[in-house]
C-alpha positions in Angstrom: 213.2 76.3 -28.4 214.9 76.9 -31.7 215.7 75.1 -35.0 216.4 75.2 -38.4 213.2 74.0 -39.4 210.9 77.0 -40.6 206.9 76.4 -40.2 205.3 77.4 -43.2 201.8 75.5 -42.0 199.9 74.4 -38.5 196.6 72.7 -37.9 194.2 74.4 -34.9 191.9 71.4 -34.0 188.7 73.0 -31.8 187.1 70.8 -29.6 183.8 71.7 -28.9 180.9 71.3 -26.1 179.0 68.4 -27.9 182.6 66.7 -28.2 183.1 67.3 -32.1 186.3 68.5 -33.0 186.6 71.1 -35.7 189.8 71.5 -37.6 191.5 74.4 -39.4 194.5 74.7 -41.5 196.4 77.8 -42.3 199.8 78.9 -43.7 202.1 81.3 -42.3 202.0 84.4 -44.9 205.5 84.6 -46.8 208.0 86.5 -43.8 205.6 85.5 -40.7 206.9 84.3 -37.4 205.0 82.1 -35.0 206.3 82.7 -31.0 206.4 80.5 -28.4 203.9 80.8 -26.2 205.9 82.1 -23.5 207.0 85.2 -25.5 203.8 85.7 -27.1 202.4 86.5 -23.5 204.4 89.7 -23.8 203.2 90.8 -27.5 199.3 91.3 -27.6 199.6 91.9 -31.4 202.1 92.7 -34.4 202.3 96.0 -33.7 203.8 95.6 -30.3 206.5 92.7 -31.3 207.8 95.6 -34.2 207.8 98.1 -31.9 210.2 96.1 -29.5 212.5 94.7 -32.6 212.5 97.8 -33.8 214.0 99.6 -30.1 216.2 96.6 -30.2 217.8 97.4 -33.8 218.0 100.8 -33.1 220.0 99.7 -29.8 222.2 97.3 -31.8 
């Protein structure tokens, strides 16, 4: 899914085996990207979504 709206923050709430629930907040460094879920399958780390940008500007 895509929109115009750009994510600059997310919270990651951790709920753990004595049913506490820990919460973290973090920013997206200035030019990060978050993926979906269904493309980050593909893309184990940065390296590997660059590579594949890259082959597809080079192809463009």
């Amino acid at each position: 899914m895509t929109t115009d709206l750009e994510v600059t923050h997310d919270v990651v709430k951790i709920e753990k085996q004595d049913g506490s629930i820990e919460v973290h907040h973090f920013t997206l460094a200035d030019g990060s990207v978050m993926l979906d879920s269904d493309v980050k399958q593909h893309f184990p780390n940065s390296e590997s979504v660059n590579k594949a940008l890259r082959s597809l500007i080079a192809n463009a």
